[in-house]
C-alpha positions as CSV (number, residue, x, y, z in Angstrom):
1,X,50.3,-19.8,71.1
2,X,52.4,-18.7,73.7
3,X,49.8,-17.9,76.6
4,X,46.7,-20.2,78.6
5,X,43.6,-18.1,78.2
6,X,41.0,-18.7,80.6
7,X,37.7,-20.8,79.4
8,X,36.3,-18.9,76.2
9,X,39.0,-16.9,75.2
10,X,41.0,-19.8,74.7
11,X,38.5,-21.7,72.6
12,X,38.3,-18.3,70.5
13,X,42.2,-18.3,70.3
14,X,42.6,-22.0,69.1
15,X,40.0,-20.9,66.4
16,X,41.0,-17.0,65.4
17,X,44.3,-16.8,67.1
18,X,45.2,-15.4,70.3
19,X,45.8,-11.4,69.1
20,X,41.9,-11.8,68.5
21,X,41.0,-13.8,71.7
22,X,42.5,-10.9,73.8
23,X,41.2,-8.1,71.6
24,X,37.8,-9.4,71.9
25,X,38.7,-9.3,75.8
26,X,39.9,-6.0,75.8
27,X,37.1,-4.4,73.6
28,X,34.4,-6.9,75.5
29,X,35.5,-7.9,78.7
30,X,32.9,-8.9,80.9
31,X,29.7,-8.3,79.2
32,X,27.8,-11.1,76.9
33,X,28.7,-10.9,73.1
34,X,27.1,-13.4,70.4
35,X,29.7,-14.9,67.6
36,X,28.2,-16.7,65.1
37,X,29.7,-19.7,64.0
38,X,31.3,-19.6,60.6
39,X,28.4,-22.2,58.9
40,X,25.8,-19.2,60.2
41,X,28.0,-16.8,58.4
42,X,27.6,-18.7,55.6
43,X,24.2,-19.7,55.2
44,X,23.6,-15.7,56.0
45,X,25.8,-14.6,53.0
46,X,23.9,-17.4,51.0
47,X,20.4,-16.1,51.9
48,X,20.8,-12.4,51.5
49,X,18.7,-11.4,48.4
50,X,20.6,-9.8,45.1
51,X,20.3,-6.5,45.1
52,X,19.7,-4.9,41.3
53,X,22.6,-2.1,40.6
């Protein structure tokens, strides 16, 4: 990683890489967004009822 992001986006860069840090910035940039953490995304794909097909 070449750049210093400020505050969030760099924790979101040392985690998803800085191309997605700035995207998120870009597409996002200064309004609120919720990421769940990866255990969330997890438990949520565990929990999600089987659906008959």
């Amino acid at each position: 990683m070449t750049n210093v992001l400020p505050g969030v986006l760099q924790e979101i860069a040392e985690v998803a890489g800085e191309t997605a840090a700035l995207s998120i910035a870009a597409r996002q940039g200064g309004r609120r967004v919720y990421i769940p953490s990866a255990n969330r995304l997890v438990v949520s794909v565990i929990r999600r009822p089987r659906t008959e097909g």
